[in-house]
VOROKOL-779279 format. One record per residue (C-alpha): x, y, z. Coordinates in Angstrom, 1 decimal, always signed. Each point is the difference from the previous one (the first is absolute). Layout:
<lovexs>
[[X,Y,Z]]
...
</lovexs>
This chain:
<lovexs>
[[+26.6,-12.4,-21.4]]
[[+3.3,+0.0,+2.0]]
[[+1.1,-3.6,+1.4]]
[[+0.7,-0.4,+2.9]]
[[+3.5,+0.8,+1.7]]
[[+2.0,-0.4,+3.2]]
[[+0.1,+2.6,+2.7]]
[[-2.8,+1.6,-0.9]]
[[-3.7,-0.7,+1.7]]
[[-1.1,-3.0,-1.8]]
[[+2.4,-1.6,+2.4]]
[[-1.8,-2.1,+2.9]]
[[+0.4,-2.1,+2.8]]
[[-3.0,-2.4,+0.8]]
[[-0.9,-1.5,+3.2]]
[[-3.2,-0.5,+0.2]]
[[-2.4,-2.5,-1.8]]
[[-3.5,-1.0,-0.9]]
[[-2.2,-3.2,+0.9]]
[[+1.1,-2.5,-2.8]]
[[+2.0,+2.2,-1.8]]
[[+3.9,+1.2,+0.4]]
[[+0.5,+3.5,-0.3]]
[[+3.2,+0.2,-2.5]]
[[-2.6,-2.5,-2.1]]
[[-2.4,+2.4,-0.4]]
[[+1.2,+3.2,-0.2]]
[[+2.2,-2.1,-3.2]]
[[-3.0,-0.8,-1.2]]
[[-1.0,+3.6,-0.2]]
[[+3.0,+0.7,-1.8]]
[[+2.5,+1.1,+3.3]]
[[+2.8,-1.0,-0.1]]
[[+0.8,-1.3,+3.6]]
[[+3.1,-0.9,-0.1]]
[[+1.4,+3.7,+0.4]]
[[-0.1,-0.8,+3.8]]
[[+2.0,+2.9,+1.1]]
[[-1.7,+2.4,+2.4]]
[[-0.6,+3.7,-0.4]]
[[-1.5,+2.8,+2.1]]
[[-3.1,-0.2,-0.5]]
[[-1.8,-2.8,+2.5]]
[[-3.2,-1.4,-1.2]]
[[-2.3,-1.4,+2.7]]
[[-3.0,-2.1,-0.6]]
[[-2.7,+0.9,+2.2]]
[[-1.5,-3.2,+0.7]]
[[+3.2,-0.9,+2.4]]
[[+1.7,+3.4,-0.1]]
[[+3.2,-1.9,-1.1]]
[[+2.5,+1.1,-2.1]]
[[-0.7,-1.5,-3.6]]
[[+2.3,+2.0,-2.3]]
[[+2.9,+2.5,-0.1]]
[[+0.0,+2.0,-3.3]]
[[+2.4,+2.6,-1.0]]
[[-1.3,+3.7,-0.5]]
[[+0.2,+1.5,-3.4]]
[[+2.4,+2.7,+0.2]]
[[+0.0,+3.4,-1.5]]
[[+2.2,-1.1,-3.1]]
[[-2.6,-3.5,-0.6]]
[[-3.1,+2.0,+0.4]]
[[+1.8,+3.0,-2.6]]
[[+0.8,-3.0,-2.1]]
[[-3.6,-1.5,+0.2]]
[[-1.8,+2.7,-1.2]]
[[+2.7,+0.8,-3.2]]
[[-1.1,-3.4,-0.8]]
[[-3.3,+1.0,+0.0]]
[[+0.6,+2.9,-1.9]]
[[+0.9,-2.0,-2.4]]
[[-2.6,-2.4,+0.2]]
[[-2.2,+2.4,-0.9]]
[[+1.5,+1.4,-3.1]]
[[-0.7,-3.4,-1.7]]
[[-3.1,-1.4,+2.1]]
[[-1.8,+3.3,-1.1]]
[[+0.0,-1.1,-3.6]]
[[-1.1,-2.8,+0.7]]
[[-3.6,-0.5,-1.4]]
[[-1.9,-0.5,+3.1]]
[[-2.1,-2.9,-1.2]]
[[+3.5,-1.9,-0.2]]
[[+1.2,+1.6,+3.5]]
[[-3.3,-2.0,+1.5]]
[[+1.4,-3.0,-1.5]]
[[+2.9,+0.2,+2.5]]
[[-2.7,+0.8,+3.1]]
[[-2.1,-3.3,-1.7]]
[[+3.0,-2.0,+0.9]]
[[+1.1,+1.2,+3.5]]
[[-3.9,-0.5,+0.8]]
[[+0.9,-3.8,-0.7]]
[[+2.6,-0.3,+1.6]]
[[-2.0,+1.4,+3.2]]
[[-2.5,-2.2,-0.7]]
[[+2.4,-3.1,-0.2]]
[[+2.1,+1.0,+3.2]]
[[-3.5,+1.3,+1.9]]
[[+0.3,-1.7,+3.5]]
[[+3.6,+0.3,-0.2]]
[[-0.2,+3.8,-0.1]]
[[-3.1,-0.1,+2.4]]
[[+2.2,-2.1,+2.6]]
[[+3.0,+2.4,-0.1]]
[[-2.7,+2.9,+0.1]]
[[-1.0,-1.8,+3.5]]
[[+3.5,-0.5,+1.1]]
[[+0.8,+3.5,-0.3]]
[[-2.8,+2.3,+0.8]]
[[-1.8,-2.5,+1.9]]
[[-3.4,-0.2,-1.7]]
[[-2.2,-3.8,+0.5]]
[[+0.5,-2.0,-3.1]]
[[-3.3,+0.9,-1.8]]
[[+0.8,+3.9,+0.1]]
[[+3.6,-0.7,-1.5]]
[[-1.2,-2.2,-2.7]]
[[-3.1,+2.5,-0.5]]
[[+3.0,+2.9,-0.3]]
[[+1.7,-2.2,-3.1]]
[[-3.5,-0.1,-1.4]]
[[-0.6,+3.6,+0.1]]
[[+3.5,+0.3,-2.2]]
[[-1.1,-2.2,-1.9]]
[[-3.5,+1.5,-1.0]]
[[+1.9,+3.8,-0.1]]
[[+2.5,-1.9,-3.0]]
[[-3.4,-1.4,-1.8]]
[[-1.0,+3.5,+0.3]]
[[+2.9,+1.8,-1.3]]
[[+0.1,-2.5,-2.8]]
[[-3.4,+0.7,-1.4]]
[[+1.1,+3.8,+0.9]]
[[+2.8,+0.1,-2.4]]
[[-1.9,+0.3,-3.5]]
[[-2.9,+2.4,+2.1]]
[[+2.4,+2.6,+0.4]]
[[-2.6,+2.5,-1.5]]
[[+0.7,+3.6,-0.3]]
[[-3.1,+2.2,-2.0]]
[[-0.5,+1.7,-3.0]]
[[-0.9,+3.5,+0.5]]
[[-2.2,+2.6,-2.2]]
[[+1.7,+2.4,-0.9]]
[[-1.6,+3.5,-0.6]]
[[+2.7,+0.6,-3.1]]
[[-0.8,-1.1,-3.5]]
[[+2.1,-2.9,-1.5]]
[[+1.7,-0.9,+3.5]]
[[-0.2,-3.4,+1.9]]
[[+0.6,+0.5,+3.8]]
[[+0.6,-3.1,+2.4]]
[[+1.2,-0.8,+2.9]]
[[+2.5,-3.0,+0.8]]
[[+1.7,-1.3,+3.1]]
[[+3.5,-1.1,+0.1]]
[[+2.3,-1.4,+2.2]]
[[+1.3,+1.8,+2.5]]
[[+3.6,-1.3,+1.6]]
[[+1.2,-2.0,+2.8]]
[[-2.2,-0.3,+2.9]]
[[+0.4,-0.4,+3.0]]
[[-1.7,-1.8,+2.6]]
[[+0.1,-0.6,+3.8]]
[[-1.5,-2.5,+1.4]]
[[-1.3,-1.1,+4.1]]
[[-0.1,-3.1,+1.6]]
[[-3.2,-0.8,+0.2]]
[[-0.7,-0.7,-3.4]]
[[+3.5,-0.5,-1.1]]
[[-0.2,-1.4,-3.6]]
[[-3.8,+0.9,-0.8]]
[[+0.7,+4.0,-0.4]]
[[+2.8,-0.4,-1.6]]
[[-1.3,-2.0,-3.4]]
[[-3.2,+2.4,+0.3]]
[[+2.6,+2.5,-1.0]]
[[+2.7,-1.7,-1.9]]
[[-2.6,-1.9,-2.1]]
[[-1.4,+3.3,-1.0]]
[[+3.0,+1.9,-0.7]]
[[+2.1,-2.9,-1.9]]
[[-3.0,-0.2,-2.5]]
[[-0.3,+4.3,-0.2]]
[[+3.9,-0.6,-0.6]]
[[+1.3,+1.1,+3.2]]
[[+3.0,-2.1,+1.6]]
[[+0.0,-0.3,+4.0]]
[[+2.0,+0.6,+2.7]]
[[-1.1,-2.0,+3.1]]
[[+0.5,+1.2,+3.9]]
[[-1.8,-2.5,+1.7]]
[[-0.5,-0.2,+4.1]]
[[+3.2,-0.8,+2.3]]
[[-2.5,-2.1,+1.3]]
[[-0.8,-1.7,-3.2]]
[[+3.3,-0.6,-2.2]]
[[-0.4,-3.6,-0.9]]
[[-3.3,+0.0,-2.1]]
[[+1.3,+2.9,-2.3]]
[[+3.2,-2.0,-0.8]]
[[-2.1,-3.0,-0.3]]
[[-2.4,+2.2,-2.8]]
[[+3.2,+1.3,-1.7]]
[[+1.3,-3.6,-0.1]]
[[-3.9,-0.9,-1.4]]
[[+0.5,+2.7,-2.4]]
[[+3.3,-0.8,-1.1]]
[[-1.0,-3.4,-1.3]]
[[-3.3,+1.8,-2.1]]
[[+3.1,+1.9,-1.6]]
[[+1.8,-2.8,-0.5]]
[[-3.1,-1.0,-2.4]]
[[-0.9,+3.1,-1.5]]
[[+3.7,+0.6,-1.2]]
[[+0.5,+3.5,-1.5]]
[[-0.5,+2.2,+3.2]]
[[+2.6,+3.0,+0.9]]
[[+1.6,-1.1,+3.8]]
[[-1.2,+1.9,+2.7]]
[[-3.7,-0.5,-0.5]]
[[-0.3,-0.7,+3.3]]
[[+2.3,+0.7,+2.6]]
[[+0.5,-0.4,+4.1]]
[[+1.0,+1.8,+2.7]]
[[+0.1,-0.1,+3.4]]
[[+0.5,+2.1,+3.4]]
[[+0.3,+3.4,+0.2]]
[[+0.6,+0.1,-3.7]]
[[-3.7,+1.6,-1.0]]
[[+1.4,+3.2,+0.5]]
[[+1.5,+0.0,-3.6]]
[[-3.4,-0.8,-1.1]]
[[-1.3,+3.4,+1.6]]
[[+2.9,+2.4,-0.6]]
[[+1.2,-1.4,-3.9]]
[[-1.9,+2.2,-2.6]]
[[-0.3,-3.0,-2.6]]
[[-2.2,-1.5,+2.1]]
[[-2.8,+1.6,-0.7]]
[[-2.8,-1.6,+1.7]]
[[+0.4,-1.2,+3.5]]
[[-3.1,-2.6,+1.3]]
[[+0.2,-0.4,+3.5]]
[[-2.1,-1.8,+2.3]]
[[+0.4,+0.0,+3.8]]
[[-0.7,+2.7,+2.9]]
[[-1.6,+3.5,-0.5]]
[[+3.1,+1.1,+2.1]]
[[+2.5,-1.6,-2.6]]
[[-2.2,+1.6,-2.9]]
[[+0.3,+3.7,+1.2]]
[[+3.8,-0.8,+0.5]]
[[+0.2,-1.2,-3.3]]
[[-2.0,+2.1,-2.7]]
[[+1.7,+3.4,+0.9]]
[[+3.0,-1.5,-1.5]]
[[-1.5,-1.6,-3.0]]
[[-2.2,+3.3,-0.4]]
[[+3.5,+2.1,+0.3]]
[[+1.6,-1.3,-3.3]]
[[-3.7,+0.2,-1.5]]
[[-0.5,-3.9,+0.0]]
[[-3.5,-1.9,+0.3]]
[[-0.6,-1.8,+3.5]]
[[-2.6,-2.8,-0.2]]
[[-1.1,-0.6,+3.9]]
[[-1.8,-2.4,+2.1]]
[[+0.7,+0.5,+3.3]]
[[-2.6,-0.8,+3.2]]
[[-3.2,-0.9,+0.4]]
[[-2.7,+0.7,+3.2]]
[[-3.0,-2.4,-1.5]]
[[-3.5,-0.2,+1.3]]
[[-3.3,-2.2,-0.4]]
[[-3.1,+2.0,+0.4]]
[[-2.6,-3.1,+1.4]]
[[-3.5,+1.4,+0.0]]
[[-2.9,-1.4,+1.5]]
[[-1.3,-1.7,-3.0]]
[[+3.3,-1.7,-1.0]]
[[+0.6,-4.0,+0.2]]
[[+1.4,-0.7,+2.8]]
[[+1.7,-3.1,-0.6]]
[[+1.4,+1.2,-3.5]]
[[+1.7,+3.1,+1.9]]
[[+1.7,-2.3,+2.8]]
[[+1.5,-2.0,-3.2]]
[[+1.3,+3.1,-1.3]]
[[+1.4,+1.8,+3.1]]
[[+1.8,-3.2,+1.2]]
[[+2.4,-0.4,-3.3]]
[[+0.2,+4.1,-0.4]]
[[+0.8,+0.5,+3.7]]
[[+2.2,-3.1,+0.4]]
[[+1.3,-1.0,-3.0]]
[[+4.1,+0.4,-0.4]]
[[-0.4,+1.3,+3.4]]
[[-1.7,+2.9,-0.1]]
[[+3.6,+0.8,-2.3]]
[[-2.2,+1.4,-3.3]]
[[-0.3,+3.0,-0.9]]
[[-3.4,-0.8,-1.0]]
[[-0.6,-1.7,+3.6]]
[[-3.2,+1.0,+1.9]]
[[+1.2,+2.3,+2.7]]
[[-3.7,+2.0,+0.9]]
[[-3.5,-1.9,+0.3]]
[[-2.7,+2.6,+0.0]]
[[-3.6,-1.8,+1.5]]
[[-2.7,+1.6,+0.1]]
[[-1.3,-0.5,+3.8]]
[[-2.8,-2.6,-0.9]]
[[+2.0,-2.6,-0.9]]
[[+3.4,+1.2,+1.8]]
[[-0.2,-2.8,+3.2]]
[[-1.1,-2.4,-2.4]]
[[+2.4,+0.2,-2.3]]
[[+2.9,+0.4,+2.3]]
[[-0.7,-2.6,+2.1]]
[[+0.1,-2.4,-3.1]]
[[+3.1,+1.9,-1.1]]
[[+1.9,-1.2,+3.3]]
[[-1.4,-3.6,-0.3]]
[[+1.4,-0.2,-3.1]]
[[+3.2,+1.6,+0.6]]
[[+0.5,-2.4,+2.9]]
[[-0.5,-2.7,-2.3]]
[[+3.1,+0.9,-2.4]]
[[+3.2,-2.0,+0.1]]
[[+3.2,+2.1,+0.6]]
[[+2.8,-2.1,-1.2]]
[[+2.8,-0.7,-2.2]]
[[-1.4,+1.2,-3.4]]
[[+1.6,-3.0,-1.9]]
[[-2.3,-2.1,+2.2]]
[[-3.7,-1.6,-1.0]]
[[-3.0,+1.5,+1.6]]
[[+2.3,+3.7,+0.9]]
[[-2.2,+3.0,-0.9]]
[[+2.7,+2.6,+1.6]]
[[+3.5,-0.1,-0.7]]
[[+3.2,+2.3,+2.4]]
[[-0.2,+3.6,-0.2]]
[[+3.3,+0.4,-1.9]]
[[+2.0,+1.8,+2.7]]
[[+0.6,+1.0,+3.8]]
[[-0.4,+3.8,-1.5]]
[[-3.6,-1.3,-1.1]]
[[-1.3,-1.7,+3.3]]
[[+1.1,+3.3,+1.7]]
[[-1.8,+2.4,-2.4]]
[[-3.3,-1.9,+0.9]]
[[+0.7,-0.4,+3.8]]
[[+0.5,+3.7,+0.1]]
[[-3.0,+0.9,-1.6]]
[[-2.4,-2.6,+1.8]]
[[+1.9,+2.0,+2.9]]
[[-1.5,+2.8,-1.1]]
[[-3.5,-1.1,-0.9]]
[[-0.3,-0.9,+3.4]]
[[+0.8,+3.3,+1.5]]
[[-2.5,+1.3,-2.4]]
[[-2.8,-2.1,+1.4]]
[[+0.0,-3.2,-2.0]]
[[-0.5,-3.4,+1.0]]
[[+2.2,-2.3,-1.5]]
[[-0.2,-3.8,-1.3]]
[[+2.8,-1.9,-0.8]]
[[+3.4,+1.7,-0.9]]
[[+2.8,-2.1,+2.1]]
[[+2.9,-1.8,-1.3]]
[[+0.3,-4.0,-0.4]]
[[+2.1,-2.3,-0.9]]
[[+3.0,+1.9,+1.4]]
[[+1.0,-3.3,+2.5]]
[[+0.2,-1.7,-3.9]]
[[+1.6,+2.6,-1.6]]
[[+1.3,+3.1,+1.7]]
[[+1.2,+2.0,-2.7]]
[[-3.1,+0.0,-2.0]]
[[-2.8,+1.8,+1.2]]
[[-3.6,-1.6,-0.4]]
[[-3.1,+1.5,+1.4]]
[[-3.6,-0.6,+0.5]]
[[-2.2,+2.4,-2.3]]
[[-1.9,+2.9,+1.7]]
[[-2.5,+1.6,+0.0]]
[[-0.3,+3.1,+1.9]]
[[-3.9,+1.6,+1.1]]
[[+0.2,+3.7,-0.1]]
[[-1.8,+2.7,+1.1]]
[[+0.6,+2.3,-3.3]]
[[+2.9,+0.6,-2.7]]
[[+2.8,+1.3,+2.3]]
[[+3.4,+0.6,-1.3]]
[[+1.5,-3.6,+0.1]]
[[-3.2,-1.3,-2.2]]
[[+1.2,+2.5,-2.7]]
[[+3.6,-0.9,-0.2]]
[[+0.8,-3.2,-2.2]]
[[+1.3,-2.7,+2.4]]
[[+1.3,-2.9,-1.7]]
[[-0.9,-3.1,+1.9]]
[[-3.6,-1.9,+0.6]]
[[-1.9,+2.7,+2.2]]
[[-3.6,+0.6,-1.3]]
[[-1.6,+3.3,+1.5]]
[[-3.5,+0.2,+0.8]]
[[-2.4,+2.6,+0.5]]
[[-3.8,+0.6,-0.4]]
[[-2.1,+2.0,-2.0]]
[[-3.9,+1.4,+0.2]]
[[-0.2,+1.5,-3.5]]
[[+1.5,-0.6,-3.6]]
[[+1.7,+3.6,-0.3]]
[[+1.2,-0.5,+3.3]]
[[+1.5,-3.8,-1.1]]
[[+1.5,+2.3,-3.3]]
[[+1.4,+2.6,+2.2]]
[[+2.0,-2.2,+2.0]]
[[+1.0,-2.5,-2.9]]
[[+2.0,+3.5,-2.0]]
[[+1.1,+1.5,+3.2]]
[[+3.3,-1.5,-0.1]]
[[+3.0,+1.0,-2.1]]
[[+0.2,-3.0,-2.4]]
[[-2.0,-1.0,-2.7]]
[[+0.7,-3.2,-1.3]]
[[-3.0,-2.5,+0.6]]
[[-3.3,-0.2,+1.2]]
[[-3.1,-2.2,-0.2]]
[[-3.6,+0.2,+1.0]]
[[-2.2,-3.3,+1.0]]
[[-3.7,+0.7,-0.5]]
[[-3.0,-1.5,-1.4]]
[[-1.4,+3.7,-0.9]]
[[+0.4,+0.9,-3.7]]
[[+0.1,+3.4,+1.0]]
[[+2.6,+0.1,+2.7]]
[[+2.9,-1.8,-2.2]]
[[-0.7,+2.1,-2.9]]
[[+0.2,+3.2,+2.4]]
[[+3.4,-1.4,+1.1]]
[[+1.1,-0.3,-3.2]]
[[-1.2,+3.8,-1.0]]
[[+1.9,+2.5,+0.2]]
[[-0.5,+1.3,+3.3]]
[[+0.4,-3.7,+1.3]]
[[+3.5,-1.5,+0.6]]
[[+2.8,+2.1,-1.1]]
[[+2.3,-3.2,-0.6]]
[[+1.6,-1.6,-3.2]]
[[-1.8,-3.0,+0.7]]
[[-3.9,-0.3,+1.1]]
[[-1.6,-3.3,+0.3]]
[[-3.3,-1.3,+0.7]]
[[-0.2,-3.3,+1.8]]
[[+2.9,-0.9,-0.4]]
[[+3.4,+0.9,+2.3]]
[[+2.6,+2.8,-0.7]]
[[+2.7,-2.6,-0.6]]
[[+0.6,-2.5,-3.2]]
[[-0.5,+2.4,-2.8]]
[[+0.2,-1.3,-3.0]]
[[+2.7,+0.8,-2.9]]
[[-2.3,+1.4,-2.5]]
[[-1.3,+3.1,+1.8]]
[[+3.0,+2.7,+0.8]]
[[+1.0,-0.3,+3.4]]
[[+0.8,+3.0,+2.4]]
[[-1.1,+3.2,+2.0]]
[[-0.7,+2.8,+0.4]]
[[+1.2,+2.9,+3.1]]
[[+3.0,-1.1,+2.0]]
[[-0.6,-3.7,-2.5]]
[[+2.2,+2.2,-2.5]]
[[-2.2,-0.4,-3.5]]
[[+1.9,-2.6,-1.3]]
[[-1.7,-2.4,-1.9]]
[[+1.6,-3.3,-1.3]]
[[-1.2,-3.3,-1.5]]
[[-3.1,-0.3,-2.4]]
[[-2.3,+2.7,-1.5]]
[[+1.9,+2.7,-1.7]]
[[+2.9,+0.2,+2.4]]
[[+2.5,-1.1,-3.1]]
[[-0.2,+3.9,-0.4]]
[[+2.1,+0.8,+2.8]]
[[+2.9,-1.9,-1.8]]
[[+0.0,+2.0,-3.0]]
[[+0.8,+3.6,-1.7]]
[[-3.2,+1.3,-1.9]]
[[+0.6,+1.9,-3.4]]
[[-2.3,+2.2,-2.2]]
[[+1.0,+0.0,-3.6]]
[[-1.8,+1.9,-2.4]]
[[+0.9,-1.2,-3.8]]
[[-1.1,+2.8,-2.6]]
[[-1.1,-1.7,-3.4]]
[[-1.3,+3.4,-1.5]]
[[+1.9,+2.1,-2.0]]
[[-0.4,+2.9,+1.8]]
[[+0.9,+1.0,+3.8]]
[[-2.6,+1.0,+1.6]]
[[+0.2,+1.1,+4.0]]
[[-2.0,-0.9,+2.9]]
[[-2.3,+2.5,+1.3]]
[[-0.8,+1.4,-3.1]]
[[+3.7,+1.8,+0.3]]
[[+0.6,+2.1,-3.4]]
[[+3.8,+1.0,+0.0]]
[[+1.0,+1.0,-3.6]]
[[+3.5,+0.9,+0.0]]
[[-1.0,+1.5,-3.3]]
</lovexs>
């Protein structure tokens, strides 16, 4: 990996701190160095006050060129690598996670604004994905094949692929990144980092995390791992040695995006939105559902792309249920996230708090009655943007309940019948999550059948959000396919190759092919 040099965007200027803790402490501790004070281009807000907490210098053109021929590089060493001793190297940068945990988890709150148990639950999931990846790296199973040819051995192995790069959002700003960098480092695969504008601090912070597990391992190529920032993710699309691109962040920045990486005849690996439901049917557990919408609806508000957005009751239990709903929602503290007792953090930008008053704008003039919504706080902070939770009673599934807005507004409608309840949970053009809460066997297994939900994820009784590292994660429709993290998403980091090894002493052809040259 490359250290760390002057004028370029490792650079920062810190202003702001945390309870009990001074800033240029901990961002040393997570191996920053904070006393490149000089101020760059890019402005990093927090959005808990919506001050200034760092000025960063872009990468440039010539860095980011630079970056990935170090990666290049990388790779031609890191690919022989045997992978059971490339997992020792993701073994040790899961220790170091787990010995700087809450400091990572309280810069993940500083910067994207998430209460203190979701950033420390974010260092966990990176965490977990590195145990993963560890175990993953001598399970790197291709197959043996029969082949219909006498005396021949056919198999199939996977090897590494290249340089990958990946592109992450705020929301999650250091969780998606080791689901895919702790994958591709043990398939041999270097990576090139674009992290959020938004979000600049926690992906130096894991490079400086990842540069002292080097420091221990000892006999890794540089440029394992590298950083950039700004506009820079460009290079990452256009430059044909990168050939797979992750990206995860809006289904408009996805179509913008894989044209380009599908023009050279590169791999693009997408999560982009989500539009989630709850199906609640009559015999469902009431007070287990109110559990489950509260955290999936409110939780990082409403900023997940897992976050319940559409709550489909059928028309027994709607008033019920919805009442309890706003009771409960009245009931949640909207504060600074680094406080005790806060369940909802800031939205992370003006830009946000505009999306959602627009579209509760809209739900209105399409009939619906709204709870909740407004801004507070402001007279505390003014340039941070804090709002009550929403939720929004419509009369069907118009146009602004199937578009993704990314802020805590929880759509609900009624239902009389479970096809109708299916019907309106797939009528909408994403397809990442989705969950049914029922006490009838029958209708959670006929949501999870085929012609049930038509999402990556389908859960019964439990919420669309929070998944879980050993299942692959992602969607399908305007989702993108991707799929990342556990199961057999490894494959997406690697090149597949059939090899057939004749033992015979004679050359037979497939297909029963006779050519006899004579």
């Amino acid at each position: 990996m490359s250290a760390p040099t002057r004028n370029s965007f490792t650079e920062i200027a810190m202003t702001t701190t945390l309870p009990g803790q001074d800033t240029d402490a901990l961002l040393t501790r997570l191996g920053i160095d904070s006393s490149l004070l000089r101020g760059g281009d890019l402005e990093v807000r927090t959005p808990i006050t919506g001050e200034v907490i760092a000025n960063l210098h872009s990468t440039s053109e010539v860095d980011a060129e630079a970056a990935i021929a170090r990666s290049v590089e990388a790779f031609r060493a890191w690919r022989d690598m045997p992978a059971p001793r490339r997992g020792e190297l993701v073994r040790l940068l899961a220790d170091e996670l787990r010995q700087e945990k809450e400091a990572l988890g309280a810069l993940v709150t500083l910067e994207a604004g998430k209460i203190g148990q979701e950033g420390l639950g974010e260092v966990q999931e990176m965490i977990d994905i590195c145990d993963f990846a560890v175990g993953l790296s001598r399970q790197l199973y291709g197959l043996t094949i029969a082949s219909e040819r006498p005396g021949h051995r056919m198999m199939e192995t996977w090897l590494p692929l290249g340089p990958v790069g990946i592109i992450t959002a705020f929301n999650f700003p250091v969780a998606v990144w080791s689901w895919n960098a702790a994958l591709a480092l043990v398939c041999g695969d270097p990576v090139i980092w674009k992290p959020s504008s938004r979000t600049p601090l926690t992906a130096l912070a894991c490079q400086g995390l990842f540069r002292r597990a080097l420091e221990r391992f000892g006999d890794a190529p540089e440029g394992l791992v590298e950083v950039i920032v700004g506009s820079a993710g460009r290079a990452l699309v256009d430059d044909p040695r990168v050939p797979l691109v992750s990206a995860t962040g809006s289904t408009a920045m996805g179509r913008a995006m894989a044209p380009k990486v599908a023009a050279r005849l590169g791999r693009s690996l997408l999560e982009l939105g989500g539009n989630n439901a709850m199906i609640v049917t009559p015999s469902a557990d009431l007070d287990l559902a109110v559990r489950a919408i509260l955290f999936a609806a409110v939780g990082t508000c409403g900023q997940r792309c897992t976050s319940l957005r559409r709550l489909i009751v059928h028309e027994s239990v709607a008033d019920t249920l919805i009442d309890r709903l706003e009771r409960a929602y009245a009931s949640v503290q909207v504060d600074d996230p680094r406080e005790q007792g806060t369940l909802c953090g800031p939205l992370i930008s003006h830009e946000g708090f505009d999306d959602m008053q627009k579209a509760l704008e809209r739900a209105r003039a399409d009939g619906g009655t709204v709870s909740g919504g407004e801004r507070v706080l402001a007279d505390r902070w003014p340039d941070a943007y804090y709002v009550r939770p929403a939720i929004v009673r419509m009369p069907g599934q118009t146009d602004v309940v199937r578009e993704e807005t990314f802020a805590p507004v929880l759509y609900a409608m009624t239902y009389s019948d479970m096809q109708q309840a299916l019907d309106l949970h797939n009528d909408v053009p994403q397809g990442l999550s989705s969950c049914i809460f029922t006490g009838d066997l029958r209708e959670g297994e006929r949501f999870l059948a085929p012609a049930g939900s038509d999402c990556g994820i389908a859960n019964v009784n439990i919420g669309p959000s929070g998944a879980e590292i050993g299942g692959a994660f992602g969607g399908e429709k305007e989702t993108g396919g991707g799929r990342e993290s556990g199961s057999d998403a490894w494959k997406a980091y690697m090149r597949r190759q059939t090899a057939t090894v004749n033992y015979s002493t004679e050359l037979p052809l497939a297909q029963g092919i006779v050519f006899d040259a004579g």
